[in-house]
C-alpha positions as CSV (number, residue, x, y, z in Angstrom):
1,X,163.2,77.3,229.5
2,X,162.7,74.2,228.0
3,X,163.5,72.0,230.6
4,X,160.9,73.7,232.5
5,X,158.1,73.5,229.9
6,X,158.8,69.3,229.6
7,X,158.2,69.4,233.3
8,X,155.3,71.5,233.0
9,X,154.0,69.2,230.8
10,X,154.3,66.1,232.8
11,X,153.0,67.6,235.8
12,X,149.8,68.6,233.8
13,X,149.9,64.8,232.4
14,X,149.7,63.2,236.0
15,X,147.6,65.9,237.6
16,X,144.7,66.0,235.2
17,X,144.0,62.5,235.2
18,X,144.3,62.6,238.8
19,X,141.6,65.0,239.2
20,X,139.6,63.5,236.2
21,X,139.3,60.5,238.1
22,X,139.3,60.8,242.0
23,X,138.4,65.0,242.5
24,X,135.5,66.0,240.2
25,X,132.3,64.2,240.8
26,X,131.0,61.6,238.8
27,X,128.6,61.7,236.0
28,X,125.2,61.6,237.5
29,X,122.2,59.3,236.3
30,X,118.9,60.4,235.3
31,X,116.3,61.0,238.0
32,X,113.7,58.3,238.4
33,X,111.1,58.4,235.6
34,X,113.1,60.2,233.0
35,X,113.3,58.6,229.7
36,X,117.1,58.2,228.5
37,X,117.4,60.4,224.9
38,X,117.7,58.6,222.0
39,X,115.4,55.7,223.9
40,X,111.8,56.7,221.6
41,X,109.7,59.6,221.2
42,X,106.8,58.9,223.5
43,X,103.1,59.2,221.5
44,X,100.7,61.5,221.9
45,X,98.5,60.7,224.8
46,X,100.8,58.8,227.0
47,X,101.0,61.1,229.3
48,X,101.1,59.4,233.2
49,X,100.8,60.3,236.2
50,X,104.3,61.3,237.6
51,X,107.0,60.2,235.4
52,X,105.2,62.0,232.4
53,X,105.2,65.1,234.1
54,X,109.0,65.7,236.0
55,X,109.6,66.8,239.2
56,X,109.9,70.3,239.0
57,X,112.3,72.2,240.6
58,X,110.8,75.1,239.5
59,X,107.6,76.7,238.4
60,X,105.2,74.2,240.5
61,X,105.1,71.0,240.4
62,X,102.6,69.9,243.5
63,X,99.7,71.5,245.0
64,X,101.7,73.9,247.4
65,X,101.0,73.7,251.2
66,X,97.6,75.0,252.4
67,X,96.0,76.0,248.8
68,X,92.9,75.1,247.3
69,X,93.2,72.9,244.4
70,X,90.1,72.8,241.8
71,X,88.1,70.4,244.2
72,X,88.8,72.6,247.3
73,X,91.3,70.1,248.9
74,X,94.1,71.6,250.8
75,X,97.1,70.9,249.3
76,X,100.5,69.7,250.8
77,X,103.2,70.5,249.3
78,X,103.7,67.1,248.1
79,X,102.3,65.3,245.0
80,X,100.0,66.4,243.2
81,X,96.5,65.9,244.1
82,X,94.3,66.2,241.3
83,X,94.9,65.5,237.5
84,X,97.6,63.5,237.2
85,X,96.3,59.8,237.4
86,X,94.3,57.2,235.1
87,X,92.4,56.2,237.9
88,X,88.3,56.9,238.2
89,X,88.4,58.6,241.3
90,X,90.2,58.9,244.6
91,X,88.9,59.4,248.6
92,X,89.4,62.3,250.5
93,X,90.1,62.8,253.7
94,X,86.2,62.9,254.5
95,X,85.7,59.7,252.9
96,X,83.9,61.2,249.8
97,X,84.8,60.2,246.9
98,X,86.3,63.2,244.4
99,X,86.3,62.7,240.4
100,X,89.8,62.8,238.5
101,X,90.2,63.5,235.4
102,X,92.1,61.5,232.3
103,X,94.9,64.3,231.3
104,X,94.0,64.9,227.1
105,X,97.1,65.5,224.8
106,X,96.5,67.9,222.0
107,X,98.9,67.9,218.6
108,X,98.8,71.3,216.9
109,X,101.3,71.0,214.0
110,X,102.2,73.0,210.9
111,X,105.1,72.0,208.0
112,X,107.5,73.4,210.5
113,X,106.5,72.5,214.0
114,X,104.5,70.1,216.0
115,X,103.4,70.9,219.3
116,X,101.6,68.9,222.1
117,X,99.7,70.3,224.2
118,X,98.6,68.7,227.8
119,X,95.4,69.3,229.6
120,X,97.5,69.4,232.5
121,X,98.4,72.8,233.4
122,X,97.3,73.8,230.4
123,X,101.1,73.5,228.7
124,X,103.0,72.5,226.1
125,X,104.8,69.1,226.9
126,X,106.8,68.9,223.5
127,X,107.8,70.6,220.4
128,X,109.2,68.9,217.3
129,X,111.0,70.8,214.6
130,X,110.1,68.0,211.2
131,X,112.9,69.9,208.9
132,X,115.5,68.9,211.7
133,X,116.8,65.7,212.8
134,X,118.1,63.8,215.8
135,X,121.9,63.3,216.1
136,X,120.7,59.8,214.9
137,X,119.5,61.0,211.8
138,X,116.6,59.6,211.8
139,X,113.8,61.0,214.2
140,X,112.1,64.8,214.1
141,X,114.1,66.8,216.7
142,X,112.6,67.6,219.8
143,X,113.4,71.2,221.1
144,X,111.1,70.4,224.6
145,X,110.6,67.0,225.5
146,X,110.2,64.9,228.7
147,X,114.0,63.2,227.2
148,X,115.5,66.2,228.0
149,X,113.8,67.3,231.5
150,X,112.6,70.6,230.2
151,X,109.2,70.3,232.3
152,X,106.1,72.1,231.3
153,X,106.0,74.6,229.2
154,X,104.4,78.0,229.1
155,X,102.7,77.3,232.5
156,X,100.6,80.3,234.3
157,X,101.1,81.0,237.7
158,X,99.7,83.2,240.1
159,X,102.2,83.3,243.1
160,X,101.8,84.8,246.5
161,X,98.3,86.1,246.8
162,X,94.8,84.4,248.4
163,X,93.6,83.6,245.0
164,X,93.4,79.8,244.5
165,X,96.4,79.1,241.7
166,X,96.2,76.7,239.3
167,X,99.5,74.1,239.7
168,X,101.3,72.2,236.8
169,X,98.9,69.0,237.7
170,X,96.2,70.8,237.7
171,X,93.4,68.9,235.3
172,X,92.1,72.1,232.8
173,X,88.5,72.0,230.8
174,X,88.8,71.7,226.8
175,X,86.3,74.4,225.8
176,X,87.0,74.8,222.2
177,X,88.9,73.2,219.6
178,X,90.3,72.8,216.2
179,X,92.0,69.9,215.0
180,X,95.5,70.8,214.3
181,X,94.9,74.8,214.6
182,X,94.0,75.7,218.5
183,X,92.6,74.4,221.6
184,X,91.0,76.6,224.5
185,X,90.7,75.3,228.0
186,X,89.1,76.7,231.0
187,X,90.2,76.5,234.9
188,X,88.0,77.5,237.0
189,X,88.8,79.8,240.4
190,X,86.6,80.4,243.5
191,X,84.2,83.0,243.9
192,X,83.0,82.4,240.7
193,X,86.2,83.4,238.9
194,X,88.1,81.3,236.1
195,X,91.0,82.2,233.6
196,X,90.8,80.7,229.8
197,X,93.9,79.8,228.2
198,X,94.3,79.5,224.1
199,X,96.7,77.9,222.0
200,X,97.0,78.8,218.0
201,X,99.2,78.0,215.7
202,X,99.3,79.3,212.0
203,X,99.3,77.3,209.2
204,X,103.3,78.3,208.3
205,X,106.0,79.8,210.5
206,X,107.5,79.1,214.1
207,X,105.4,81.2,216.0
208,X,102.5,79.6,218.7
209,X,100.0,82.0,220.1
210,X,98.8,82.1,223.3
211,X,96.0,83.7,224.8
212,X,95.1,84.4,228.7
213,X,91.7,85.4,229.5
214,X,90.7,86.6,233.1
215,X,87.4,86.3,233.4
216,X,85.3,87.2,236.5
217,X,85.6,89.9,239.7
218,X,88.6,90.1,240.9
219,X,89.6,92.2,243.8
220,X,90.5,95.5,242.5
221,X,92.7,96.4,246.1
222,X,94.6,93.7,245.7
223,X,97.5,93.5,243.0
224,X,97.4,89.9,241.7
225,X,100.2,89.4,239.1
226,X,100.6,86.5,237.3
227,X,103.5,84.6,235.4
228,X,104.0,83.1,231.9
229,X,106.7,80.6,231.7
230,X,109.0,79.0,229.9
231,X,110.2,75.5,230.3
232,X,113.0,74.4,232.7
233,X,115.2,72.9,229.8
234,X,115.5,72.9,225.8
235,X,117.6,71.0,223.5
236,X,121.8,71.1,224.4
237,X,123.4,69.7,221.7
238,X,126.2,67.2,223.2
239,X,129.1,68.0,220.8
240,X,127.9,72.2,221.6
241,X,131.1,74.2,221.7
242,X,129.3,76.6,224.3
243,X,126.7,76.0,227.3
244,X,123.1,77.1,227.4
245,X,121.8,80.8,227.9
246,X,119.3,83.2,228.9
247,X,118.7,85.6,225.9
248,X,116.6,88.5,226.2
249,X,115.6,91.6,224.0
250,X,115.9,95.3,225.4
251,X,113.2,97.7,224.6
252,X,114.9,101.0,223.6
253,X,113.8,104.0,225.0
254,X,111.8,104.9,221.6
255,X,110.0,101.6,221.6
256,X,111.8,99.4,219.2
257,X,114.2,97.0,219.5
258,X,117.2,98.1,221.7
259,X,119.7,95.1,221.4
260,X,120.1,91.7,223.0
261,X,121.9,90.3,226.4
262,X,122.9,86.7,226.3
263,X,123.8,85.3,230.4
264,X,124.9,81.8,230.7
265,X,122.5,79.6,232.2
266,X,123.4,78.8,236.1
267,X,121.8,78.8,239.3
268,X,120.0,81.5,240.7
269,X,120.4,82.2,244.6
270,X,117.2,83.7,245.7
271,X,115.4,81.0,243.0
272,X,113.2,84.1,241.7
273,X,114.3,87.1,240.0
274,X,112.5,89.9,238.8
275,X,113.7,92.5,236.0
276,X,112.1,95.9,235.6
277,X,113.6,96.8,232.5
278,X,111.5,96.8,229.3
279,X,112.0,93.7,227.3
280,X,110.7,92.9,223.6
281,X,111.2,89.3,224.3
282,X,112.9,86.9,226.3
283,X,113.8,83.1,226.9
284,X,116.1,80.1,226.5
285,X,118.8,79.7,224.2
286,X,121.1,76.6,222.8
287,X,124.2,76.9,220.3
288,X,121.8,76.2,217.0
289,X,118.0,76.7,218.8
290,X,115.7,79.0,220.7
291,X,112.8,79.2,222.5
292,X,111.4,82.8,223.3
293,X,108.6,84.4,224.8
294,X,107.1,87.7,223.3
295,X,104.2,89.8,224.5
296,X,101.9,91.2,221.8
297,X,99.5,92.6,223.8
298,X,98.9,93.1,227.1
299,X,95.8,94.0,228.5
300,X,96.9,95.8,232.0
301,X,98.4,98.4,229.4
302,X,102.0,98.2,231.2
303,X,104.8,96.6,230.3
304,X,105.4,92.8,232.0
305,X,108.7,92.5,233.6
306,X,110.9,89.6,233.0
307,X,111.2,86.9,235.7
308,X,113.8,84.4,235.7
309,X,113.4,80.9,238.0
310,X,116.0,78.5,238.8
311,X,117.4,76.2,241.6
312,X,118.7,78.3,244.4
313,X,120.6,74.8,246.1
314,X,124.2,75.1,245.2
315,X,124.8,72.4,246.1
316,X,123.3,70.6,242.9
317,X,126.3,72.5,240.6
318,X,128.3,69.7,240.5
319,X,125.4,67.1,239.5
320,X,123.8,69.3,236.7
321,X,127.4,70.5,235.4
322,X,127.1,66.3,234.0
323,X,123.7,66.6,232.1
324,X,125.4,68.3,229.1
325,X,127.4,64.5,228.8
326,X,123.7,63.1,228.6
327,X,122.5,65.9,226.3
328,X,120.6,68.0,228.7
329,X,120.8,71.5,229.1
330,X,122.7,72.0,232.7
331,X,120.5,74.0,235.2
332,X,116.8,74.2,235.2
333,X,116.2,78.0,234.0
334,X,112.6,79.0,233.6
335,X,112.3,82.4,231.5
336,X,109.3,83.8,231.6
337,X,107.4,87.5,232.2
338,X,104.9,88.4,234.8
339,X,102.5,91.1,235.0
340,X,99.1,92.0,236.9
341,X,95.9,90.5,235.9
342,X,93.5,92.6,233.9
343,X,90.2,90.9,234.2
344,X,88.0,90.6,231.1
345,X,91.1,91.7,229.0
346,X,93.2,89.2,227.2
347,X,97.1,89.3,227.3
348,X,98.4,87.7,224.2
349,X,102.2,86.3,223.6
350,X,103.7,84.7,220.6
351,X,106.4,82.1,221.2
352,X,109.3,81.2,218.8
353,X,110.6,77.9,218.4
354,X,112.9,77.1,216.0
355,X,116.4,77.5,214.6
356,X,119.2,80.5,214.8
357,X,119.2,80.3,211.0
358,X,119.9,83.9,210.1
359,X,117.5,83.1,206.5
360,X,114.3,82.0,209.1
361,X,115.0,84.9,211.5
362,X,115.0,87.5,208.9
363,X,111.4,87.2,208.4
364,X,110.8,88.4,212.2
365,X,113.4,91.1,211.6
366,X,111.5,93.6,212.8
367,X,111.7,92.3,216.5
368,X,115.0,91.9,216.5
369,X,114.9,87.8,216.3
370,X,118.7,88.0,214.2
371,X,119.8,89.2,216.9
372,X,119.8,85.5,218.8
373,X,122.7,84.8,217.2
374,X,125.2,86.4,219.6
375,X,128.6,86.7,216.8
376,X,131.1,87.8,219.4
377,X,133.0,90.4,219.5
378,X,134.8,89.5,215.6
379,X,131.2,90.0,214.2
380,X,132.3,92.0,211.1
381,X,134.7,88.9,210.3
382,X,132.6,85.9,211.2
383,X,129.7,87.5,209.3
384,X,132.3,87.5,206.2
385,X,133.4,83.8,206.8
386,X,129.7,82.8,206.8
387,X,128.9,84.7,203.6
388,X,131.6,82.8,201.9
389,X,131.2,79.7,203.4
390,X,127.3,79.8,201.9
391,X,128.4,80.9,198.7
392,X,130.8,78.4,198.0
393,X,128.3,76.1,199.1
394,X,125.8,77.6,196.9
395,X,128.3,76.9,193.9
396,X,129.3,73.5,194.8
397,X,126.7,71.8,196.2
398,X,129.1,70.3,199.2
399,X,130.0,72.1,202.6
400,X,132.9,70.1,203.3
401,X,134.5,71.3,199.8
402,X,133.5,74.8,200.6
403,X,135.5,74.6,204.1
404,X,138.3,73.7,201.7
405,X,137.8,76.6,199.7
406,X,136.9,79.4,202.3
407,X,140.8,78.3,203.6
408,X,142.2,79.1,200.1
409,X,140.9,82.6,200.2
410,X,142.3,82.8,203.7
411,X,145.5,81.4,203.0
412,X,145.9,83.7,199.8
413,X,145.2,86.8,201.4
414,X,147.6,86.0,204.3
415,X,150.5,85.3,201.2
416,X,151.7,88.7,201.1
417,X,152.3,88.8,205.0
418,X,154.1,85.7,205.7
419,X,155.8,86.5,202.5
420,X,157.7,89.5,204.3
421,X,157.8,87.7,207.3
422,X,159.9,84.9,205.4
423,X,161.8,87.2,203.6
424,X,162.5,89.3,207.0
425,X,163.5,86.4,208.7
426,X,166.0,84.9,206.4
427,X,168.2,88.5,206.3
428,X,168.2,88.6,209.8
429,X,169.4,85.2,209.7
430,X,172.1,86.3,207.7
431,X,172.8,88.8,209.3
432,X,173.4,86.8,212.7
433,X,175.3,84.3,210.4
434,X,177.6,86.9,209.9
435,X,178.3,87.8,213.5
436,X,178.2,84.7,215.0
437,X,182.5,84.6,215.4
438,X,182.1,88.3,217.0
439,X,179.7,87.0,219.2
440,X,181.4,83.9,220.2
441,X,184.5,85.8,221.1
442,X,182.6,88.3,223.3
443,X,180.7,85.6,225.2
444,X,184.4,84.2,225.6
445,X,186.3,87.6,226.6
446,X,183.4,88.2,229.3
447,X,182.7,84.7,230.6
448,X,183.0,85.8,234.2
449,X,180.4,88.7,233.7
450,X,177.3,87.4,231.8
451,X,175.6,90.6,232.1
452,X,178.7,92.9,229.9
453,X,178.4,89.6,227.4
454,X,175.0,90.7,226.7
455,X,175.2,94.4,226.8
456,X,177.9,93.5,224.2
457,X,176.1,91.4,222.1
458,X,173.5,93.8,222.2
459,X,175.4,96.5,221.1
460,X,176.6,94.5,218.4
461,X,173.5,93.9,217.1
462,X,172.3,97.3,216.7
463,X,175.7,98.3,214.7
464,X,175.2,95.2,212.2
465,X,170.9,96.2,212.1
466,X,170.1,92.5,213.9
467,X,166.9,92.2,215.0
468,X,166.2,88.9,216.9
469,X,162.4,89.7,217.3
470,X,162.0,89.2,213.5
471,X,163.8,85.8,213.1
472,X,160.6,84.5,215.7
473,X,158.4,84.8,212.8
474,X,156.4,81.6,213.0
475,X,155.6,83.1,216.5
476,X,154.4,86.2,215.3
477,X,152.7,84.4,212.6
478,X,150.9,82.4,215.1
479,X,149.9,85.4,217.2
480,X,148.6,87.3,213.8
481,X,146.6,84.6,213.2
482,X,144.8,84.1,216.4
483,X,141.8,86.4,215.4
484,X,141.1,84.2,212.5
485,X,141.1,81.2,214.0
486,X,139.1,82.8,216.8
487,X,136.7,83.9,214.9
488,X,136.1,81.0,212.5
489,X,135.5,79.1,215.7
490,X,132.8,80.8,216.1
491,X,131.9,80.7,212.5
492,X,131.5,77.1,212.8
493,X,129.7,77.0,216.0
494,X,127.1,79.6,214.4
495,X,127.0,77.4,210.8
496,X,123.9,75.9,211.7
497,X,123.7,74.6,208.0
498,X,126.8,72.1,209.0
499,X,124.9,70.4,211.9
500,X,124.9,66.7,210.4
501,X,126.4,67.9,207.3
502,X,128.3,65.3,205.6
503,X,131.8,64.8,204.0
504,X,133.9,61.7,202.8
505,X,133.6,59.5,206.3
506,X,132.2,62.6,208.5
507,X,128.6,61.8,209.0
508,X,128.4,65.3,211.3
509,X,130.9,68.7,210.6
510,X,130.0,70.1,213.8
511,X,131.1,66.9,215.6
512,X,133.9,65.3,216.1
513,X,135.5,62.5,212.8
514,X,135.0,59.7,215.0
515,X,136.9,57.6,212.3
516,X,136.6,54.2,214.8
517,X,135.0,54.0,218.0
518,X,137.7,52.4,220.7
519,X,137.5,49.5,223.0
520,X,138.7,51.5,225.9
521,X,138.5,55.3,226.8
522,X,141.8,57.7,227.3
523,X,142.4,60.3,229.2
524,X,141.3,64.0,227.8
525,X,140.8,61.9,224.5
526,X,137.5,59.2,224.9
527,X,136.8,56.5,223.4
528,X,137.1,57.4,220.0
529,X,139.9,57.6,217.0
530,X,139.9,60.9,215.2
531,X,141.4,61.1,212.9
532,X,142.1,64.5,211.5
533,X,143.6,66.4,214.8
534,X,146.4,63.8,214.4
535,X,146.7,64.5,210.2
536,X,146.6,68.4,211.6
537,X,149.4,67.5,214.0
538,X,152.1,65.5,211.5
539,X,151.2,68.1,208.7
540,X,151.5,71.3,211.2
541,X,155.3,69.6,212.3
542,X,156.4,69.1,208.7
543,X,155.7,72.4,207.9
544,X,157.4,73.7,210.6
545,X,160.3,71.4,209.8
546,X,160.3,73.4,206.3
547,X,161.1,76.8,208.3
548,X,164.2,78.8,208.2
549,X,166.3,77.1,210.9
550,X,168.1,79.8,213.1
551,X,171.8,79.4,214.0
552,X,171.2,81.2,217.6
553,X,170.6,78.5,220.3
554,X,168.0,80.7,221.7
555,X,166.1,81.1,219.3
556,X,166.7,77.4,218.2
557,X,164.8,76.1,221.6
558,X,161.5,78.8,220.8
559,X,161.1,76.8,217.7
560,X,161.5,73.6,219.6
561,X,159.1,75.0,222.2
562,X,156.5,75.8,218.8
563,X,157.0,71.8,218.0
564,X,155.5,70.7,221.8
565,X,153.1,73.8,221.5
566,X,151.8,71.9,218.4
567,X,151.6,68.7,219.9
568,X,149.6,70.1,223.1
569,X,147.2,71.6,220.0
570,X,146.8,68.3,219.2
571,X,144.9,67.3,222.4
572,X,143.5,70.5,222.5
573,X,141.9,70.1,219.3
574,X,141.4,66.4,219.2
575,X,137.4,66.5,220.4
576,X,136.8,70.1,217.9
577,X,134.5,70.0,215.3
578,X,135.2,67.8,212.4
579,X,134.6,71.2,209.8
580,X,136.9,73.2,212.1
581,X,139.4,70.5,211.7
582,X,139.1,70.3,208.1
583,X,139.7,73.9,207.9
584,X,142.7,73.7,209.9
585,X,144.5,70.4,208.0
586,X,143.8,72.4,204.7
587,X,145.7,75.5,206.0
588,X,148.3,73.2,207.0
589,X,148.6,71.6,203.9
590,X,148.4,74.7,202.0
591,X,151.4,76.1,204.2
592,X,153.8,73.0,202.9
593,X,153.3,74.4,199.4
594,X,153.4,78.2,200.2
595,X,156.7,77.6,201.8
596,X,157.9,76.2,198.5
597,X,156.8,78.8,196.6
598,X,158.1,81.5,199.0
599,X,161.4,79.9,198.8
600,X,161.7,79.6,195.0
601,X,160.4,83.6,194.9
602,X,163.2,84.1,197.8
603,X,166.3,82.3,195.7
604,X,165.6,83.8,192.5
605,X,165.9,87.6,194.7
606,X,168.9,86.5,196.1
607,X,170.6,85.2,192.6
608,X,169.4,88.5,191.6
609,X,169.5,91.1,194.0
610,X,168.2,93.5,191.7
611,X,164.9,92.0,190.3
612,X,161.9,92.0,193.0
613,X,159.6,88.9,191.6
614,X,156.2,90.3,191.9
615,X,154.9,87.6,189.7
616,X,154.6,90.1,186.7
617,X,157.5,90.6,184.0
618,X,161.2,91.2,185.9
619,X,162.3,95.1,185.0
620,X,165.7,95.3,183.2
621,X,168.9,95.8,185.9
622,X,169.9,99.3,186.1
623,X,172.7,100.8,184.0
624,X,176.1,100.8,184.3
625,X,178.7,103.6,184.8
626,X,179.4,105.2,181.4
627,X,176.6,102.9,179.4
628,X,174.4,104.5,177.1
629,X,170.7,103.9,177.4
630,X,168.5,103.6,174.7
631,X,165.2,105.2,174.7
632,X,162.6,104.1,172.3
633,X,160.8,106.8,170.1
């Protein structure tokens, strides 16, 4: 067995690379006209006419083929024909000259967001959280910005019927405004019809309210629905321990809130996808932010379905399975709702942006915001590793330190249990100590028949009470352990409080120590030193060295096979989170000294079989034949 997991091993170390490197596709560059993140947060007002608006893959884009834009020109399907440009005016195809319009960028802003708002399709072109920071530390985070592709956001379209649709270049009238509050703008429709769009935001909170206004006759035969939409793309964090998702709130049969479904964000094959169930809410989610949509009131009196855009080309998989390198979210995913238009009634939606902090989300309890953060199926005991993680905090002031403490309560209450796994261990050990001359002389006396050896041995074993099962406790250990560890992985991807948290040299506990940076990149590795998967590693080995050794050469090779399992953790773990490695080099640490004390309890048992040290005062050995006892009056 061991021979075969060394080969396994190298085969894994030349066929990875291999595939690495000449089978999965390269990383792929930006499209022409975005901005590379971390290159500058464009200013209010710049926006252009193409590369400040994306191509969009979905939710519009251009004028599509054979509709009237706000002029009355036909459009396309190609780039937009109205709206987007600096320039005074443009000819059409009769020679007449058309007016185009300057685009107008609005900033609404409160203490915790800051939104701009485009006169361009009437949408919001980027959101800023101010309490939040770059991974550079140093400018307001952007949740939807050009940098990161997301597109337009919460665009209106009205697809598939002979009414004259607005696009995402379309050029919008300002009708009313208030500096830093809300902004109304008007588009107008043929036959005398126009829909009014407003934007509010309060003075506190993460909430933007948005207004859509029908006004006009509009054919009462004819069902016109209309959609509200989301953007394409919100902020991926790069060092993200899990991909992008569609989140959505159920509406329970009573009304209220009926739980949440969180889907990976992919491609969709039909690009358009339509759900009837009832929804509270629904929209975009990253591993620490969110951006939903939630209807207050809707005018038609009906409930608005959830609709879901993406790329249908499959294609494209491999080239947006790379964004997430770039920090981009991976597919375009617009999340939005769409219901029929009520004219002269107003449908009105708030939209959350902010942060899965459960402290912020509390305050919209009562639409089920807390549950964004999706804690798996070990909820009970990630919620309890959170509440001691803030705790400690709370009393010390430092998260690192209170990683180090949450893995002393862990470690202590796991005492007991690899306590009697120790103790079981070494008397089985002894036990097979004891036999080991019977068993070498039945392995001997049936060398021709294999199989009667073992029946033998196994016989043998059950007369003496040896169980080889229990001298494989570091296995078992390992295998008892695996729901902790699982769930404080996702402890520390749900920590949002430990994104660019800092510690000794860790600038960031939810990203990798990055100790050095180095001048060349290695496979699975990258180009940078980290230190503490390798301090985890040497620590983890040591420990392991302090173990009972067995005299059984089978059992000798599983703990040989624990020592490469360790060093394959090693890679495993080397590009984890910096707090999740902290955790783990603490346990590791901790497990040196709990060995020596388990040990020391273990001797003094064995000098005296009669005393069980249970760290209170040791009871008197029993009486002897024929002694008297005294009893005290």
């Amino acid at each position: 067995m061991e021979k075969r997991f060394v080969v396994f091993i190298l085969i894994c170390a030349v066929i990875i690379p291999l595939y690495y490197n000449f089978v999965m596709p390269p990383p792929v560059k930006a499209p022409p006209g975005a901005v590379d993140p971390g290159s500058g947060n464009p200013g209010v007002g710049e926006q252009g006419s193409g590369a400040g608006n994306p191509s969009s893959t979905t939710g519009g884009g251009s004028v599509p083929a054979g509709t009237q834009n706000q002029d009355g020109q036909i459009g396309n399907g190609g780039a937009p024909t109205v709206g987007g440009g600096s320039d005074a005016s443009s000819i059409a195809e009769d020679g007449q000259t058309t007016p185009r319009f300057e685009a107008r960028t609005v900033r609404l802003s409160n203490p915790l967001l800051s939104i701009d708002v485009t006169s361009l399709g009437a949408a919001v072109e980027r959101v800023e959280l101010p309490g939040y920071k770059e991974m550079d530390g140093e400018k307001p985070l952007a949740l939807i910005s050009k940098e990161l592709q997301s597109g337009l956001a919460l665009l209106l379209e009205l697809p598939g019927n002979d009414v004259s649709a607005p696009t995402e270049s379309s050029h919008w009238e300002v009708v009313s405004e208030s500096e830093g509050e809300s902004i109304a703008f008007r588009y107008s429709l043929p036959e005398g019809r126009s829909v009014r769009k407003e934007f509010s935001l309060p003075s506190d909170g993460y909430e933007l309210e948005v207004a859509v206004t029908f006004e006009g006759d509009f054919p009462a035969a004819i069902d016109v629905p209309y959609r509200f939409l989301g953007p394409e793309r919100i902020r991926f964090e790069t060092n993200a321990t899990r991909p992008n998702a569609r989140v959505a709130g159920l509406r329970s049969p009573q009304g209220g809130f009926g739980g949440t479904e969180h889907e990976k964000v992919g491609d969709i094959p039909q690009q358009t996808r339509l759900d009837m169930r009832p929804f509270v809410w629904a929209g975009l989610e990253s591993n620490y932010f969110a951006c939903v949509i939630r209807p207050i009131e809707i005018g038609s009196g009906s409930d608005p379905k959830m609709v879901e855009i993406g790329d249908p080309d499959r294609s494209r998989s491999g080239e947006y399975r790379g964004w997430h390198k770039a920090g981009r979210q991976e597919f375009p995913y617009r999340v939005g709702f769409q219901q029929p238009v009520a004219a002269g009634k107003t449908d009105r939606f708030r939209v959350f942006f902010g942060p899965k902090d459960p402290e912020i989300l509390a305050a919209y309890e009562e639409f089920g915001y807390p549950e964004l953060i999706d804690y798996g199926m070990l909820g009970l005991l990630v919620r309890l590793f959170l509440f001691l993680l803030r705790m400690f905090e709370s009393l010390v002031g430092s998260w690192g330190i209170a990683i180090v403490l949450l893995t002393v309560v862990v470690k202590a209450t796991l005492h007991p249990m690899n306590k009697k796994n120790q103790r079981s261990m070494q008397r089985q050990q002894k036990k097979m100590a004891k036999i080991q001359p019977e068993m070498k002389a039945l392995r001997e006396k049936h060398k021709a028949d294999p199989l009667k050896a073992n029946q033998e041995i196994q016989k043998l074993f059950r007369e003496h009470g040896v169980n080889p099962a229990q001298m494989a406790g570091g296995c078992l250990m390992l295998f008892l352990q695996l729901p902790i560890w699982i769930g404080l992985i996702s402890t520390f991807r749900l920590a949002i409080e430990l994104r660019q948290a800092s510690f000794l040299y860790i600038p960031d506990l939810t990203a990798p120590d990055h100790l050095s940076h180095l001048p060349f990149s290695l496979p699975f590795l990258g180009d940078w030193f980290n230190l503490l998967p390798i301090l985890y590693v040497i620590v983890t080995l040591v420990n392991q060295k302090m173990m009972p050794k067995s005299d059984d050469p089978q059992m000798q090779k599983q703990q040989k096979m624990m020592s490469y399992m360790m060093v394959a953790f090693g890679f495993i773990f080397y590009n984890f989170a910096s707090g999740l490695l902290l955790y783990f080099l603490t346990s590791a640490s901790l497990g040196i000294l709990e060995q020596k004390i388990i040990r020391a309890e273990l001797k003094r048992e064995e000098e005296n079989p009669d005393v069980v040290v249970t760290g209170g005062p040791a009871l008197p050995p029993p009486p002897k034949p024929g002694q008297q006892v005294k009893r005290r009056s």
